[in-house]
N, C-alpha and C positions, 0 to 999 in steps of 0.2 A: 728222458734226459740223455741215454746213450745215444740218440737217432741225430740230437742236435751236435753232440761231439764231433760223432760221425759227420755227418755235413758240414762242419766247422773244418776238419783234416781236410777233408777233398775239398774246400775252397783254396786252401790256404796251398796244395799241393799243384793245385791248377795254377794259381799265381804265380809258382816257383815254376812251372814248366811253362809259361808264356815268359815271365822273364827271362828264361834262358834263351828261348827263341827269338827275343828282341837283342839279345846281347850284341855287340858285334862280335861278328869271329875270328876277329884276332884277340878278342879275350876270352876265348873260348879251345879247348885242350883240341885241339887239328892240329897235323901236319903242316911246319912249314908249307910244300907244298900244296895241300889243299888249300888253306889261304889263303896265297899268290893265286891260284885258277878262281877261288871263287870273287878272287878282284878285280881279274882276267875278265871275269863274265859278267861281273858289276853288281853284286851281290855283296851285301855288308850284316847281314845278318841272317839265322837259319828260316827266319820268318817269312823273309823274301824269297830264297830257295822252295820252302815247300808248298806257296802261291803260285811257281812259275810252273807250268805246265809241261806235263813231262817231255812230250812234242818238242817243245821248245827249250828244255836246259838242255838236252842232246844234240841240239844244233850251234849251240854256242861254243863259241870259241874258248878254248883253254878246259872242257867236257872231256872225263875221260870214265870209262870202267872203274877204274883204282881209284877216282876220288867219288864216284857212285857209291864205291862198295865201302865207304871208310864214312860217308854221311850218313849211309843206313845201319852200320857199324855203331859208329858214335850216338844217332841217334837210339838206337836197340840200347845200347849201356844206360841211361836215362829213361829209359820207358816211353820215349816219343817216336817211337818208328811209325805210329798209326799215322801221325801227321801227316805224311808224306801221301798216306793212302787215300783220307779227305780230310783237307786241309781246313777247306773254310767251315765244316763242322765243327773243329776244334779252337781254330781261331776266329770266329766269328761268337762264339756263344759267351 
């Protein structure tokens, strides 16, 4: 019966960490300006962000270090920084 618990938490923890990633980010605890850039760049959710290929968020316009270092930032305080590392592993499953 403890095994089923267990796997009842880690569904239920996974759903709260995909919805956070579908949220938009402006209701989400960012930076004024991280918001603005990531509207800049046409991103409305963290979900989109960690789909977009690293290549290519650094060429887009309104991409800086500081709002790099404040997404893996925000993301680490939540325990989703792996996303960033492979993404469709965790959102695809």
């Amino acid at each position: 019966m403890g095994g089923t618990n267990k796997s009842v938490m880690t569904a239920k923890a996974k759903a709260e960490m995909l919805e956070f990633l579908h949220r938009k980010i402006s209701e989400l605890p960012f930076s004024y300006d991280f918001k603005i850039r990531a509207g800049l760049m046409g991103f409305y959710s963290l979900r989109e962000i960690a789909l977009t290929p690293k290549k290519e968020l650094r060429s887009k316009n309104g991409y800086s270090k500081g709002w790099q270092e404040e997404l893996e930032y925000r993301l680490a305080e939540v325990g989703l920084l792996n996303v960033l590392k492979n993404p469709e592993a965790f959102l695809s499953a």
